[in-house]
gemmi code that builds the backbone of each chain (N, CA, C; Angstrom):
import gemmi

chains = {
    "A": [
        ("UNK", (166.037, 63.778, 100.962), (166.028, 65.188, 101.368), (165.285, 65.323, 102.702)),
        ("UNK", (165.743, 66.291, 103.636), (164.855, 66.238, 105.203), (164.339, 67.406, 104.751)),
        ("UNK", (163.244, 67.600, 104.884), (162.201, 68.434, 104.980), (161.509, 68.988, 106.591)),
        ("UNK", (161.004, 69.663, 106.710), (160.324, 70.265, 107.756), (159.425, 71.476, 107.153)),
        ("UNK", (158.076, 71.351, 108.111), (157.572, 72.316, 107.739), (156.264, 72.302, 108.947)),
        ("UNK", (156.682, 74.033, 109.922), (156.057, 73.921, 110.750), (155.269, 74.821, 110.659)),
        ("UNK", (154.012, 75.122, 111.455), (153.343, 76.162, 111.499), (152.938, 76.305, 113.514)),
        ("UNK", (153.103, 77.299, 113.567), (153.810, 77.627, 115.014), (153.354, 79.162, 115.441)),
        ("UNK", (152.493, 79.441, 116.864), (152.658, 80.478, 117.196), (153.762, 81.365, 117.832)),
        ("UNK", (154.993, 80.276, 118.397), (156.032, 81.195, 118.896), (157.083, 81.016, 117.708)),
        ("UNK", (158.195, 82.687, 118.331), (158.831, 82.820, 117.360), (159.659, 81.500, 117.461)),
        ("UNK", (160.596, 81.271, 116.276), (161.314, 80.988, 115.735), (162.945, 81.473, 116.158)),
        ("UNK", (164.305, 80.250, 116.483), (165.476, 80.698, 115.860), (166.201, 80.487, 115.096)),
        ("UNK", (166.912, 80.848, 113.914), (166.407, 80.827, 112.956), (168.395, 80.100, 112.869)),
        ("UNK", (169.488, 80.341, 113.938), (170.464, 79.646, 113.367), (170.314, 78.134, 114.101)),
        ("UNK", (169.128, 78.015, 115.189), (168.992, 76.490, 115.515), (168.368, 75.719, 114.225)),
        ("UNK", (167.765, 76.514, 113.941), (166.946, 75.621, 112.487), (168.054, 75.770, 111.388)),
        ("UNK", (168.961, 76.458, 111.064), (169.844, 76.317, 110.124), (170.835, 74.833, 111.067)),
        ("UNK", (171.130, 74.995, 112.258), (171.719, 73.991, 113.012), (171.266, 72.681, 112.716)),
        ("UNK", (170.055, 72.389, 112.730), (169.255, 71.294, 112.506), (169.266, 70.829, 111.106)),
        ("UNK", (168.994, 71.393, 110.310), (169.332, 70.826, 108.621), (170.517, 70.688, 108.709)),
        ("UNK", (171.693, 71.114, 108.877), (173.150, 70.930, 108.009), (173.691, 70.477, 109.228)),
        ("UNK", (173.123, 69.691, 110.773), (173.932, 69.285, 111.738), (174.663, 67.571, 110.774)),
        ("UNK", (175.927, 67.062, 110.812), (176.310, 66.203, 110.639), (176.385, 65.802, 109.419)),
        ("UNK", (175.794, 66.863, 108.633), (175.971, 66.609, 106.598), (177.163, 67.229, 106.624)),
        ("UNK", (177.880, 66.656, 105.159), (178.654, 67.216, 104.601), (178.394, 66.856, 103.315)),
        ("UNK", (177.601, 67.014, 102.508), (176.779, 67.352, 101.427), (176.715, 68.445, 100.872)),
        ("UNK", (175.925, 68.843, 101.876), (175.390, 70.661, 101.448), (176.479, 71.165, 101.688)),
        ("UNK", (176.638, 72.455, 100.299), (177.486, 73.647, 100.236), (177.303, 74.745, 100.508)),
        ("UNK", (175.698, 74.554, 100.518), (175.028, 76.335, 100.457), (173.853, 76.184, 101.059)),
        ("UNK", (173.799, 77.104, 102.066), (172.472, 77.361, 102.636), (171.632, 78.660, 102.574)),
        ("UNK", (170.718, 78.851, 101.979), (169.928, 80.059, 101.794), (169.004, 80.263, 102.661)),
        ("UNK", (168.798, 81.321, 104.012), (167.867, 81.922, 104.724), (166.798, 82.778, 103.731)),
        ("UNK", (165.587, 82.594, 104.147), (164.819, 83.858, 104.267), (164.143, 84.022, 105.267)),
        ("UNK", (164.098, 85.203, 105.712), (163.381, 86.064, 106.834), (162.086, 86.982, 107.211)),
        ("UNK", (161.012, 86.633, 107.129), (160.031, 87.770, 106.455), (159.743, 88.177, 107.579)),
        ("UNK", (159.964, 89.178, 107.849), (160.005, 90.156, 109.437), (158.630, 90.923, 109.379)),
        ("UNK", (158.227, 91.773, 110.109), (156.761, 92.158, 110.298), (157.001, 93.671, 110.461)),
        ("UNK", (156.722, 94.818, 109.317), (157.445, 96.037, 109.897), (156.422, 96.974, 110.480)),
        ("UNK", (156.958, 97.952, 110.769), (155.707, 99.466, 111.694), (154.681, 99.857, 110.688)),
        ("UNK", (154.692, 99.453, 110.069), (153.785, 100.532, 108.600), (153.207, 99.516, 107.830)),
        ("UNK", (151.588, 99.681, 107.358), (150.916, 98.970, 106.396), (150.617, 100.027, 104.853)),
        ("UNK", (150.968, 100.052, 103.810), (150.236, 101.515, 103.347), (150.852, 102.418, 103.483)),
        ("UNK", (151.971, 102.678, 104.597), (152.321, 103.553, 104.747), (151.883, 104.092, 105.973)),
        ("UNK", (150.711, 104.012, 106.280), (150.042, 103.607, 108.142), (150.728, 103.105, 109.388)),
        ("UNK", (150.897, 103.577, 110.262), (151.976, 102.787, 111.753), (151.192, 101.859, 111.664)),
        ("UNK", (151.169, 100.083, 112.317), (150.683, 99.441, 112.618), (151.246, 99.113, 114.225)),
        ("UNK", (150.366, 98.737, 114.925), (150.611, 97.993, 116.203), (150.836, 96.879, 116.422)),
        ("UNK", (150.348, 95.698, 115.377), (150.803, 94.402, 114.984), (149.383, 93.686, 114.067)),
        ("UNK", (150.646, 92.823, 113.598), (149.721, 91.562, 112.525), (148.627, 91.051, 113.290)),
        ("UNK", (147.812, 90.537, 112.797), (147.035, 89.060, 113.466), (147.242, 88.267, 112.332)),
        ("UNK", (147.977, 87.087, 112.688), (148.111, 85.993, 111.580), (147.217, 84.579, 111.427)),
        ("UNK", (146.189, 84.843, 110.590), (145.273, 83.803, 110.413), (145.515, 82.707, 109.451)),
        ("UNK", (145.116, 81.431, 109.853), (145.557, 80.441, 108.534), (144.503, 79.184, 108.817)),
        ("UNK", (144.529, 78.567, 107.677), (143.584, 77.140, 107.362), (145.120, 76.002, 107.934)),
        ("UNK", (144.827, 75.897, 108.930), (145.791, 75.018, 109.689), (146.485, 73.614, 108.437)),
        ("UNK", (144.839, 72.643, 108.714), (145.851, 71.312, 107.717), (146.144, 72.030, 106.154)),
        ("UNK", (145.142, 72.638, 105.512), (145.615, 72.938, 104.336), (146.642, 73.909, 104.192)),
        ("UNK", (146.771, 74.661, 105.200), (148.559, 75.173, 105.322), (149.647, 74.462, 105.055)),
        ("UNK", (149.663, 73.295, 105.722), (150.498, 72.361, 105.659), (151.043, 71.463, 104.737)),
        ("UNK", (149.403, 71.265, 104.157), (149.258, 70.134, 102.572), (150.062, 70.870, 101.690)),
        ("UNK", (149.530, 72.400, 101.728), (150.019, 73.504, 100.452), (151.322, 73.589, 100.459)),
        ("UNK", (151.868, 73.623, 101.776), (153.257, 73.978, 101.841), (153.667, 72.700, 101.491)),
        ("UNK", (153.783, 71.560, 101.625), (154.241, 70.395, 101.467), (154.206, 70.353, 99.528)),
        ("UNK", (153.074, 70.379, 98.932), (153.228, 70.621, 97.768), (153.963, 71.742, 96.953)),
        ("UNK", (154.147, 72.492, 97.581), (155.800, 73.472, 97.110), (156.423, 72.927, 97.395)),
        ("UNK", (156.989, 72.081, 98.830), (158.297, 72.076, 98.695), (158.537, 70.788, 97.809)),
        ("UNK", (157.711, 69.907, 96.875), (157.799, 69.153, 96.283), (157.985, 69.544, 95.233)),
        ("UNK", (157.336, 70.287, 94.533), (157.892, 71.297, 93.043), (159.036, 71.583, 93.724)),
        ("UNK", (159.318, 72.253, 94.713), (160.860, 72.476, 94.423), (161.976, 71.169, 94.286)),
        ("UNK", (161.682, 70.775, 95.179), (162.575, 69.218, 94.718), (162.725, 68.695, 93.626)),
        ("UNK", (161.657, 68.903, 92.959), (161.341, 68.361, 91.843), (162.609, 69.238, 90.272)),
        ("UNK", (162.406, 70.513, 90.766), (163.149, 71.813, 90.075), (164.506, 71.729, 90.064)),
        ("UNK", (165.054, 71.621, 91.373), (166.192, 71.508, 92.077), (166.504, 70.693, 92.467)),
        ("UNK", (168.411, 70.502, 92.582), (168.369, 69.503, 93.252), (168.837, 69.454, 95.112)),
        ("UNK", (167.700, 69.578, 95.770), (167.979, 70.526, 97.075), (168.524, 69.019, 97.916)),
        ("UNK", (168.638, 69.717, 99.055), (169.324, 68.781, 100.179), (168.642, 68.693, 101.817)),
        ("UNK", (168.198, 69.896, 101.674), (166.984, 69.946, 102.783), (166.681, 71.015, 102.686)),
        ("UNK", (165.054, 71.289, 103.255), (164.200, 72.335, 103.095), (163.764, 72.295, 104.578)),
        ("UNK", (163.539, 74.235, 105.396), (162.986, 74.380, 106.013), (161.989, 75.330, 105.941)),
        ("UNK", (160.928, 75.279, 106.018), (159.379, 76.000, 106.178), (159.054, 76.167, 107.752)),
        ("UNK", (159.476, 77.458, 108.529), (158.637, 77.666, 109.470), (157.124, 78.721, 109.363)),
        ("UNK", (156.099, 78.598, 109.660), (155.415, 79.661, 108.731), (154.726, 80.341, 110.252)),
        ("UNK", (154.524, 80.882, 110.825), (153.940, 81.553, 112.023), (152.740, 82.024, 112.209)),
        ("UNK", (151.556, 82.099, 112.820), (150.486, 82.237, 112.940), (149.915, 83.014, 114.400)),
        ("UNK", (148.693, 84.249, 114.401), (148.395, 84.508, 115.660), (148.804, 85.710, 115.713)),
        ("UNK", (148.803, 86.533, 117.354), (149.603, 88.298, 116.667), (151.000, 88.420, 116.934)),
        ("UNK", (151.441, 89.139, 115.800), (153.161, 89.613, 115.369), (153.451, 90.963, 115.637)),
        ("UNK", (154.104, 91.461, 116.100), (154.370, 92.861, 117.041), (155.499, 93.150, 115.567)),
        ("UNK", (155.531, 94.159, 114.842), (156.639, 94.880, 114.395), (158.022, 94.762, 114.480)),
        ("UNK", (159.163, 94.089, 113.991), (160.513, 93.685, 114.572), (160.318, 92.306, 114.410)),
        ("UNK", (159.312, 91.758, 114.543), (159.286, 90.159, 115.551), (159.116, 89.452, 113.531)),
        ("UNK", (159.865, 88.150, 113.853), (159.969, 87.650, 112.497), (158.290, 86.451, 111.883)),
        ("UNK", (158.174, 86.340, 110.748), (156.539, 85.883, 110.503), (157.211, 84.462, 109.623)),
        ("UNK", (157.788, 84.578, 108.697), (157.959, 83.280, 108.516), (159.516, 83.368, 107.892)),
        ("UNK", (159.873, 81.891, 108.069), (161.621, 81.368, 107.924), (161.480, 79.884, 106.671)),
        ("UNK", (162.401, 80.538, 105.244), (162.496, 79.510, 104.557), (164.153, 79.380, 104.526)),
        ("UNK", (164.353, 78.107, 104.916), (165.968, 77.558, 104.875), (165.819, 76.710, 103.261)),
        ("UNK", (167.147, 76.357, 102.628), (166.809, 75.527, 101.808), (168.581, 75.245, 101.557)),
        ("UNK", (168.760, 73.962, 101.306), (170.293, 73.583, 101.240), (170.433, 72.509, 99.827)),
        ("UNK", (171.683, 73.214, 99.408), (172.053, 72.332, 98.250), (173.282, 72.125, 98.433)),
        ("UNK", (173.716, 71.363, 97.459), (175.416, 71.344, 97.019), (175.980, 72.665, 96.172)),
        ("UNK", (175.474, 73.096, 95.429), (175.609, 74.628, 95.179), (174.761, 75.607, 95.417)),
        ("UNK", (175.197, 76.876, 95.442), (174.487, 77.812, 95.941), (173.159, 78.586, 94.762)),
        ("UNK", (173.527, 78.104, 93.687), (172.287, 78.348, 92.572), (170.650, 77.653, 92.690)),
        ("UNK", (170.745, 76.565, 93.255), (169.540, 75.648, 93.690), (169.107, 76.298, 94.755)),
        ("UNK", (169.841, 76.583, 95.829), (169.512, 76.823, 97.169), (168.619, 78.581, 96.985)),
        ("UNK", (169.416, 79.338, 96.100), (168.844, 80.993, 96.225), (167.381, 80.721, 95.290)),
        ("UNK", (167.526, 80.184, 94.332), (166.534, 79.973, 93.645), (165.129, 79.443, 94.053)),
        ("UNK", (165.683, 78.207, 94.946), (164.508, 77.799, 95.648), (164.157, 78.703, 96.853)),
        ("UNK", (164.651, 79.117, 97.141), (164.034, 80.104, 98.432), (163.537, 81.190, 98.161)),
        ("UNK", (163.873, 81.884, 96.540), (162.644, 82.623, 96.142), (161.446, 81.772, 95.620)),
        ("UNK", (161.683, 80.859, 95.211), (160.288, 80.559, 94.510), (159.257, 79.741, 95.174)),
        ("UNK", (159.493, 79.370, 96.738), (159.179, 78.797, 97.765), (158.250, 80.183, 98.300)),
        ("UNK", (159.149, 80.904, 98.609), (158.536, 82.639, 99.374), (157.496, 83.109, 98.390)),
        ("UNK", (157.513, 83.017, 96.829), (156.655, 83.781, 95.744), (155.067, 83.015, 95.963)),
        ("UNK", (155.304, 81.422, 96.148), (153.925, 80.580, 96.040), (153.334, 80.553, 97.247)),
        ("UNK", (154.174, 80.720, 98.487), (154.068, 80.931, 100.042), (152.803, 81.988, 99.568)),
        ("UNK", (153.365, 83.402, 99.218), (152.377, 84.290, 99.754), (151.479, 84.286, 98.542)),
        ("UNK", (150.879, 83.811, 97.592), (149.758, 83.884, 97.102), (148.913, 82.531, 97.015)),
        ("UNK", (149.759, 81.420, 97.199), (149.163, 79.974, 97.451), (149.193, 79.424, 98.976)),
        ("UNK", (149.614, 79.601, 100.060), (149.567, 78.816, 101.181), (148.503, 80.027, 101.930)),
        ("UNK", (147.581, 79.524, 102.416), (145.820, 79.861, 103.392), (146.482, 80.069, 104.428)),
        ("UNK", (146.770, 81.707, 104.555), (147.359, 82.486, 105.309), (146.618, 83.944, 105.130)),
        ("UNK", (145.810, 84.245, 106.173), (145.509, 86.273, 105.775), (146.113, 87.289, 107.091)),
        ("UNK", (146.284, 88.216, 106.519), (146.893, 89.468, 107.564), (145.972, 90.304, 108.042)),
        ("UNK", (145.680, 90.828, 109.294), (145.010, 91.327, 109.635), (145.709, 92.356, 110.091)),
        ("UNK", (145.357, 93.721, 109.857), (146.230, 94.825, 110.712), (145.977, 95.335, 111.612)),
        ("UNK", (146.447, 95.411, 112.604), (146.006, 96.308, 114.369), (146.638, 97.897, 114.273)),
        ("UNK", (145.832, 98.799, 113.731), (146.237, 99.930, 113.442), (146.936, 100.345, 114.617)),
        ("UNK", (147.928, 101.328, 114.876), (148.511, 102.399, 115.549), (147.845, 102.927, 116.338)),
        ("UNK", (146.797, 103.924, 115.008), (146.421, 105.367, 115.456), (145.024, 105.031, 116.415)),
        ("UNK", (144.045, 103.912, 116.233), (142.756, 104.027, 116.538), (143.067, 102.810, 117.735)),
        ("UNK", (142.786, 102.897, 118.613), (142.723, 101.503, 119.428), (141.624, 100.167, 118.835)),
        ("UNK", (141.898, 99.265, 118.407), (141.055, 98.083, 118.403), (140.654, 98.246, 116.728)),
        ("UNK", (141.130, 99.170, 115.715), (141.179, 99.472, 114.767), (141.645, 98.479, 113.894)),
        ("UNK", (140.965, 97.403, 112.962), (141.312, 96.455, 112.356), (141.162, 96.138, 110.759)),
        ("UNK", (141.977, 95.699, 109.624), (141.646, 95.897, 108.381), (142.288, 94.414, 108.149)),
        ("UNK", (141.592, 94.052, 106.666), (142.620, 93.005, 106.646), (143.568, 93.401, 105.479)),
        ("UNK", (144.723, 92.882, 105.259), (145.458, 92.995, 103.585), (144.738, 92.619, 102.810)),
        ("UNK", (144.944, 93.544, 101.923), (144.657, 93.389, 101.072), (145.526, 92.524, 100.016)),
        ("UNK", (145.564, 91.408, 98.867), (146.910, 91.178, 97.950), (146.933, 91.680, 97.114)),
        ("UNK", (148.392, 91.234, 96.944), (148.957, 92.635, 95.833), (149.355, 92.154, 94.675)),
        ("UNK", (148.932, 92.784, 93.807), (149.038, 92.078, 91.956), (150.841, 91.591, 91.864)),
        ("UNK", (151.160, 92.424, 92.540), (152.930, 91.993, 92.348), (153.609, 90.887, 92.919)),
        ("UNK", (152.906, 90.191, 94.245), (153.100, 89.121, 94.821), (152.368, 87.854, 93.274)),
        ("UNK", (151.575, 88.174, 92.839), (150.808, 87.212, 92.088), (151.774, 86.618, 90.930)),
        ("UNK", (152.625, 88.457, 90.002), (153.257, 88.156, 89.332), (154.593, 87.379, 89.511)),
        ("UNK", (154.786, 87.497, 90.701), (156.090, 87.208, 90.922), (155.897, 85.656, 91.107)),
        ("UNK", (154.777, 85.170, 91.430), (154.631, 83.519, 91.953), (154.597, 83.080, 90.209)),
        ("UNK", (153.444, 83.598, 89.214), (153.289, 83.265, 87.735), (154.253, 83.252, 87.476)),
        ("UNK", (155.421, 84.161, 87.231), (156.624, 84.101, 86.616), (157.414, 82.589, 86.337)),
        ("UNK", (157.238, 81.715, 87.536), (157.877, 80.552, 87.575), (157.165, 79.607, 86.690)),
        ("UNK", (155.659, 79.459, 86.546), (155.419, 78.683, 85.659), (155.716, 78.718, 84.316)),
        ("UNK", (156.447, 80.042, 83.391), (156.992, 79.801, 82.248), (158.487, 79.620, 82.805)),
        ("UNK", (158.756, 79.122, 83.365), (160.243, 78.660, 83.218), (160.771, 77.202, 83.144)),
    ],
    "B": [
        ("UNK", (128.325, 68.016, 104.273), (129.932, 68.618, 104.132), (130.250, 69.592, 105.150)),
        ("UNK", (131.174, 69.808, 105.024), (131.924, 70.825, 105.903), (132.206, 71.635, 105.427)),
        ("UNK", (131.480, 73.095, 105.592), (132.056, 74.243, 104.730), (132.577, 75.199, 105.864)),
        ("UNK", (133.767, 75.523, 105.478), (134.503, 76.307, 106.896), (134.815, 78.053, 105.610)),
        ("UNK", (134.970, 78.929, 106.667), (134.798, 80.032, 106.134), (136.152, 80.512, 107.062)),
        ("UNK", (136.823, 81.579, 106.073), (138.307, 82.035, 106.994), (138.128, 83.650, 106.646)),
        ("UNK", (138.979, 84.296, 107.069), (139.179, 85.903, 107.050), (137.777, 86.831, 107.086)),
        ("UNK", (138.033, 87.707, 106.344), (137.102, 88.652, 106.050), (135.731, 88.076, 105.390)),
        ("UNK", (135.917, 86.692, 104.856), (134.434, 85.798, 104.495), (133.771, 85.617, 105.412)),
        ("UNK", (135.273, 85.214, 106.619), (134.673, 84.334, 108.161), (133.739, 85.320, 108.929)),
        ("UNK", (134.174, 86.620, 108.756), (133.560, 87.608, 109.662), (132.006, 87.865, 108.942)),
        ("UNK", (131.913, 88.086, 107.530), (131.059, 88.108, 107.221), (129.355, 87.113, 107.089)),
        ("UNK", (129.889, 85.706, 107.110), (129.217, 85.236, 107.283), (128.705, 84.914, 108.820)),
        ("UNK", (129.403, 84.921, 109.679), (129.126, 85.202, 110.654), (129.683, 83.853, 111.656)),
        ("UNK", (130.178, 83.141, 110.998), (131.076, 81.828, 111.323), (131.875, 80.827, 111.099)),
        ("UNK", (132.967, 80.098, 111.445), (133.882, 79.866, 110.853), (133.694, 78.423, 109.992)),
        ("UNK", (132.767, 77.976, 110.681), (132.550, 76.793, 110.237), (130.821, 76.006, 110.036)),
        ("UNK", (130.315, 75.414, 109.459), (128.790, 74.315, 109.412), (128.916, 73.419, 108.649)),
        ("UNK", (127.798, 72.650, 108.445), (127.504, 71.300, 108.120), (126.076, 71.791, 107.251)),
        ("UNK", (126.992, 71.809, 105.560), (125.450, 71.760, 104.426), (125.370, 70.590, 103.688)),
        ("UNK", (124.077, 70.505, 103.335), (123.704, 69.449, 102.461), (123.208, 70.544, 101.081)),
        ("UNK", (124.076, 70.499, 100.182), (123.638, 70.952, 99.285), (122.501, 70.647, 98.243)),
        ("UNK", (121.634, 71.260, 97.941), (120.638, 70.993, 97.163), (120.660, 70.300, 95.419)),
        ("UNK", (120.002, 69.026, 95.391), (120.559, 68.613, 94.204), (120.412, 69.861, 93.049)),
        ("UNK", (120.720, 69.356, 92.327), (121.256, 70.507, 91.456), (122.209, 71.662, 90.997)),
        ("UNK", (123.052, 71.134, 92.074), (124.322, 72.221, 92.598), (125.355, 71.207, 92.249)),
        ("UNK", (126.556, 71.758, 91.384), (127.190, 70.519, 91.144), (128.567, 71.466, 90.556)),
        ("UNK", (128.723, 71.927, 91.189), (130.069, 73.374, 90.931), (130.279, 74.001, 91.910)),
        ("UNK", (131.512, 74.412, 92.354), (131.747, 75.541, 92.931), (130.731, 76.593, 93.383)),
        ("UNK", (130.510, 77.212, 91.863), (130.402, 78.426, 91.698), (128.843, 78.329, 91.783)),
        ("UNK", (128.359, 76.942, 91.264), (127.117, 76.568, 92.014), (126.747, 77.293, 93.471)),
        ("UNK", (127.519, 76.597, 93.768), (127.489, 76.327, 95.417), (127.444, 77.586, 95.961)),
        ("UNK", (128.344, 78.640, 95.327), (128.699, 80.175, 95.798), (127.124, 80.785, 95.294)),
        ("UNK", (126.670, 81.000, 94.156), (125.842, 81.434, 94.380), (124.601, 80.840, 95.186)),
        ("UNK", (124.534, 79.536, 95.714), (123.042, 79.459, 96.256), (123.601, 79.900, 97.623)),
        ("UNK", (124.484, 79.892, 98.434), (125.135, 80.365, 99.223), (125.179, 81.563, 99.498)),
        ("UNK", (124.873, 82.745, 98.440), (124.849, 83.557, 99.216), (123.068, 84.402, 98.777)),
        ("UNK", (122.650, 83.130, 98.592), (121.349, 83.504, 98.840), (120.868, 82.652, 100.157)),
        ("UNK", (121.713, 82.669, 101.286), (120.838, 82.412, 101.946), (120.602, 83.010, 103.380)),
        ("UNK", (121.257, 84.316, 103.239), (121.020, 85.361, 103.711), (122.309, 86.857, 103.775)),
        ("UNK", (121.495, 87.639, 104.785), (122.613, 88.960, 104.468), (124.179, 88.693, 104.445)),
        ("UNK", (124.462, 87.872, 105.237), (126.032, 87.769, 105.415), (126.823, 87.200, 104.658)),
        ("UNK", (125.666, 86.047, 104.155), (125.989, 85.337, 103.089), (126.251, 86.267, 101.741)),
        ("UNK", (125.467, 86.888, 101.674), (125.365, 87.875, 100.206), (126.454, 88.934, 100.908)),
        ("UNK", (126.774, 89.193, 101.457), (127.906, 90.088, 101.439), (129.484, 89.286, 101.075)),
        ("UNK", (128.909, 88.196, 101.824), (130.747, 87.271, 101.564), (131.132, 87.414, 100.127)),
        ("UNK", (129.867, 87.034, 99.494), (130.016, 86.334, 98.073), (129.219, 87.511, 97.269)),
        ("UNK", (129.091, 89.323, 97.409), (128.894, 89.566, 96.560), (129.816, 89.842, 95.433)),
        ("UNK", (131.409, 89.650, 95.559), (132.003, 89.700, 94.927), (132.526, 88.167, 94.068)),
        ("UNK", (132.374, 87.220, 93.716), (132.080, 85.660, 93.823), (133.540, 85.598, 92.829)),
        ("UNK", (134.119, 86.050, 92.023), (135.213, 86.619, 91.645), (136.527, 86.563, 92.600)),
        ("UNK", (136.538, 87.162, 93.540), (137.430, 87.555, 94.337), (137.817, 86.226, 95.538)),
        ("UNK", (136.576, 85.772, 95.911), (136.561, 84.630, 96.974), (137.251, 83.242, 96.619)),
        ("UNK", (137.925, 83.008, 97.375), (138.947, 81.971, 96.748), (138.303, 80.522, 97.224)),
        ("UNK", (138.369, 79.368, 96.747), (137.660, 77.899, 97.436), (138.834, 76.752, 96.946)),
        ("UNK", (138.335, 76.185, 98.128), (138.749, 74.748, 98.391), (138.321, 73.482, 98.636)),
        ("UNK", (138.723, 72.673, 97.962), (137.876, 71.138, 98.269), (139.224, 70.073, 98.594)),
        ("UNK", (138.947, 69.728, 99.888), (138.977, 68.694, 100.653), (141.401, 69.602, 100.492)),
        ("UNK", (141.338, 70.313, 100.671), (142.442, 71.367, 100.973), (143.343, 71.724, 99.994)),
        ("UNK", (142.573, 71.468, 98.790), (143.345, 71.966, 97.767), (142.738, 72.942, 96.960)),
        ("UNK", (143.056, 73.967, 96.461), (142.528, 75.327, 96.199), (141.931, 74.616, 94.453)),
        ("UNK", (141.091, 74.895, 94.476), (139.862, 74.552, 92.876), (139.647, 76.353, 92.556)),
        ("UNK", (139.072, 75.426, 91.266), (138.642, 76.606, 90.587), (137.263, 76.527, 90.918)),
        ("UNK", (136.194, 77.868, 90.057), (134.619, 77.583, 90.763), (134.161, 76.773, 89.555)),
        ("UNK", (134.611, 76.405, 88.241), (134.192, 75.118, 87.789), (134.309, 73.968, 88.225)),
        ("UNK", (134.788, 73.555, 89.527), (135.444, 72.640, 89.946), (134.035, 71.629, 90.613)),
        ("UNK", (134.069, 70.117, 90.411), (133.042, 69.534, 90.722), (132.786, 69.354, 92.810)),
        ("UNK", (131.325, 69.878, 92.931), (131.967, 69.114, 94.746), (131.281, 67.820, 94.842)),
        ("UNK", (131.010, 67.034, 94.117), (130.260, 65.774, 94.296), (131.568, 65.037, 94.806)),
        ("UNK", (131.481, 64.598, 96.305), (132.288, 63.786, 97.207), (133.266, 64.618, 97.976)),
        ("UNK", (132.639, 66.018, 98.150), (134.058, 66.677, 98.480), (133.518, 66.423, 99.964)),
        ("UNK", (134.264, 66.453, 101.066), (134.467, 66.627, 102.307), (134.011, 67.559, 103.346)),
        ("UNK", (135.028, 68.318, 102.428), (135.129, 69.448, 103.488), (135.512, 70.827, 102.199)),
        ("UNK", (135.039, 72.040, 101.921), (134.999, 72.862, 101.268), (135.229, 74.176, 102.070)),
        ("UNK", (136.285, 75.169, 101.519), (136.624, 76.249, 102.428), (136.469, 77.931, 101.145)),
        ("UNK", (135.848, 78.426, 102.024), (135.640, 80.074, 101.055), (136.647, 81.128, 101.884)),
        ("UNK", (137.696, 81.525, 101.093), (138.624, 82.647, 101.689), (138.827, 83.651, 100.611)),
        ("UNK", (139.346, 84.557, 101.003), (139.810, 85.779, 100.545), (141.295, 85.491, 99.663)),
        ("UNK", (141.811, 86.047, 98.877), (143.171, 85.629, 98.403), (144.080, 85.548, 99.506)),
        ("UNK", (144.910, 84.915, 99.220), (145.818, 84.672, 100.552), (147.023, 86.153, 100.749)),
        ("UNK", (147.559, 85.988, 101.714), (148.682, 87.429, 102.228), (149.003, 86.843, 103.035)),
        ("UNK", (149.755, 85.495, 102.844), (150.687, 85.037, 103.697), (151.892, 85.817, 103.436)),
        ("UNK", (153.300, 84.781, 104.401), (154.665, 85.007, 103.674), (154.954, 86.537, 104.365)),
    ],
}
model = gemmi.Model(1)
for chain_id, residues in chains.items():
    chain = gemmi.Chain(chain_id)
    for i, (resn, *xyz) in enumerate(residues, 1):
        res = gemmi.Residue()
        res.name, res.seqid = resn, gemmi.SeqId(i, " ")
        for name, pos in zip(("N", "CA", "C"), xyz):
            atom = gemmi.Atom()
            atom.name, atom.element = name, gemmi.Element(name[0])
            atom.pos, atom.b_iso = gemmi.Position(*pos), 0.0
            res.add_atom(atom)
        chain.add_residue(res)
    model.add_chain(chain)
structure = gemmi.Structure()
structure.add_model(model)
structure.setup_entities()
């Protein structure tokens, strides 16, 4: 399986990296994007942009150990992890999970359950650059529903 | 060891990173968290919630029963909000 998994302050494109896994296979049947984009509102609050903070090597280790449970789950064909770090302007995309199988049931599956452990297991925090106040900063808070949604997979 | 501090811990303690020698008798996590944040204001603010603060030894996320005898490098963060 080719794997990748970067952590990167510039954006990302996201059909060169689909280009790059499935260039010259004919294996894979199905390729599943995800996109986690950065929107105007925290709370319900305008924001002006993210600041994306992270534990650099243990970013990497963590992510590497998902995408091994997933392999392990599935039977995938290649996995991409771009994860983004530093400030994110509203519109502008934060992180990209590719994942390729021979059918398309492995591939959707793993790209949720890759995204669920992403945001409550990989050493990543959000910082918000409010709108309204200049230089106005909070961090996220997490959210019980990201938590459930990562637990869910261990009874399955 | 290397105890590195990230987010809203990082700000609180007042830096991202030092070099402790922990005092024998400390032989847990959660050890470690509380003599830690007795050792001053910023410290006791990181960790007055000791619950909430998430840790790591040598980059893999532990629990605060977790032993640090040989750990490396040890990290105190906030829950994560990646993704």
């Amino acid at each position: 399986m080719s794997v990748t998994i970067r952590l990167q302050r510039e954006p990302f494109d996201t059909a060169d990296e689909v280009a790059a896994l499935t260039h010259g296979r004919t294996d894979i049947g199905a390729v599943v994007t995800f996109i986690g984009i950065c929107r105007a509102d925290e709370n319900g609050e305008p924001i002006a942009a993210l600041n994306l903070e992270h534990y650099p090597e243990m970013a990497e280790a963590e992510i590497g150990r998902h995408v091994e449970a997933a392999r392990q789950r599935w039977p995938l064909l290649g996995v991409t992890v771009i994860h983004r770090y530093g400030r994110i302007a509203p519109g502008e995309s934060i992180v990209l999970v590719v994942t390729a199988s021979s059918h398309r049931e492995a591939s959707f599956a793993s790209a949720e359950f890759l995204m669920d452990y992403l945001k409550t297991r990989a050493p990543f925090w959000k910082q918000v650059e409010k709108a309204s106040k200049a230089g106005d900063k909070s961090w996220v808070e997490a959210k019980s529903h990201d938590n459930s949604a990562a637990e869910r997979w261990d009874s399955r | 060891m290397k105890v590195r501090y990230f987010a809203w811990v990082r700000e609180r303690v007042g830096k991202a990173e030092e070099d402790i020698d922990p005092p024998s008798g400390i032989t847990t996590v959660g050890d470690f968290v509380a003599w830690l944040a007795g050792r001053g204001e910023g410290y006791a603010y990181a960790f007055e919630n000791p619950n909430v603060v998430r840790s790591a030894i040598d980059k893999r996320h532990v629990r605060p029963d977790a032993r640090i005898a040989g750990a490396r490098e040890i990290a105190f963060f906030p829950p994560m909000t990646g993704g």
